[in-house]
N, C-alpha and C positions, 0 to 999 in steps of 0.2 A: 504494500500500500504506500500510498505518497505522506511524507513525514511534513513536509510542507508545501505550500501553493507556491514556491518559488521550485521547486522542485517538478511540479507540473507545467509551470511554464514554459521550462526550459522546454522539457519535453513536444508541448503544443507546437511549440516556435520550431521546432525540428521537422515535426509534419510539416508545417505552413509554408516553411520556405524551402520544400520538394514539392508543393503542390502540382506541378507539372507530372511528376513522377508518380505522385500518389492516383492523378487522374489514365496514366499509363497502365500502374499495378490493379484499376479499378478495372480496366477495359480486357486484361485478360492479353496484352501486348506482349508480354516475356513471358510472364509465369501465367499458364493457365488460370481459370478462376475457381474451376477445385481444386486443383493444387495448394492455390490463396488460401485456401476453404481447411484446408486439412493440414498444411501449417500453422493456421490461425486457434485450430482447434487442440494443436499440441501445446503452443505456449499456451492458451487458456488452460488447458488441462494442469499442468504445471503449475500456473496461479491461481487456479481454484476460484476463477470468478464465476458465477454462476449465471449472472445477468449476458455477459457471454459466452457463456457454454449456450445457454438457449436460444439466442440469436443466432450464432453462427453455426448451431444443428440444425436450424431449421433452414441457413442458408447454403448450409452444403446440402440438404438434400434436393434444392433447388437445382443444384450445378452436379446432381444427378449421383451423387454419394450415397451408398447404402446406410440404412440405420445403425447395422450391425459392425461396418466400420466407423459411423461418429460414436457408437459407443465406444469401442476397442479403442480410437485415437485420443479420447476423453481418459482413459486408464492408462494412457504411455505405449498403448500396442500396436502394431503397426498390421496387423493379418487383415486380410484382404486391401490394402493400400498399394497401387501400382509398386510393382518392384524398383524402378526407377526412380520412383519415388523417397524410397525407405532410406537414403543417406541422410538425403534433404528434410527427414522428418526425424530424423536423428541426431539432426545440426540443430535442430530447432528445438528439441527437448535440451538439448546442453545449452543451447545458448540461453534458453530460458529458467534453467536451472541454475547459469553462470551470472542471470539479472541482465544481459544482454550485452556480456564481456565473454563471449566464447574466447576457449584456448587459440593459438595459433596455430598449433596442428592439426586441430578441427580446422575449422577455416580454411586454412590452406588446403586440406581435403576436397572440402564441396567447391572451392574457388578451380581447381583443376578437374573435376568432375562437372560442374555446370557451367564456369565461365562465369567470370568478372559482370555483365549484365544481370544475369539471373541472380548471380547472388544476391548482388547490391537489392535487385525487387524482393526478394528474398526477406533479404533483412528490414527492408522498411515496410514489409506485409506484417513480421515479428514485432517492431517498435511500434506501428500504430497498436494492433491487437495488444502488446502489453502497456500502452497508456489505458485502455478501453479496461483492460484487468485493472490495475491500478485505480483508477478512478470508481470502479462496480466495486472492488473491495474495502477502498477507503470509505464510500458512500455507508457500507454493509457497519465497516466499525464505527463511525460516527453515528447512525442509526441506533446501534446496540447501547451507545455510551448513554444518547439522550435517554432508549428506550429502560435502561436497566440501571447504569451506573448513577446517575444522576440524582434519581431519586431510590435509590436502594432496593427496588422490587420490581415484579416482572410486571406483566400486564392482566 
């Protein structure tokens, strides 16, 4: 979760000025858009936001992904996920596990497996999905603080 609004901003300011590239990564131009979909659905898985786990199940089965892979990609599994696919959804659980500091030998793996383009889409499909985490989680803790901490009891 975000520890402060200065720390979300940065983050915002990061999409805002690759808007160009965010409306490329939207169109499906490098990376497919279930591809998008099931990368998106690993760092969520990862972060544990819920508000996006729901959204983006129901928009990968838009872009034609089975139920029974958004569930296995929601639990870190990759069965039934294009084989092709499974490095790149491999990068994406470590890079989301590493907070969005993957190693360098990760990295340099998928960078010579998909090429300097895809990656970069890659990663900035990862960075917006973990602001979208980030923000559903922080939402969830500030929620709970008013709902419980606040006043000492539940509801």
């Amino acid at each position: 979760m975000y520890h402060s609004l200065g720390e979300l901003l940065i983050d915002l300011r990061k999409i805002v000025s690759r808007r160009k590239e965010v409306r490329a990564l939207m169109r499906g131009k490098i990376v497919s858009p279930a591809f998008r979909e099931r990368l998106m659905l690993v760092v969520t898985g990862v972060n544990g936001c819920r508000y996006c786990s729901y959204v983006h199940a129901r928009e990968a089965l838009t872009k034609g992904i089975s139920q029974a892979e958004i569930e296995a990609l929601g639990k870190g599994l990759f069965e039934g996920s294009p084989l092709d696919e499974v490095p790149a959804l491999l990068y994406a659980q470590h890079w989301a596990e590493m907070d969005g500091a993957p190693d360098e030998q990760a990295r340099s793996f998928v960078l010579e497996r998909y090429g300097g383009q895809a990656v970069k889409m890659m990663d900035l499909a990862m960075h917006i999905i973990r602001v979208g985490n980030l923000i559903g989680n922080t939402t969830d803790y500030l929620l709970s603080r008013v709902s419980f901490g606040r006043w000492g009891g539940g509801i």
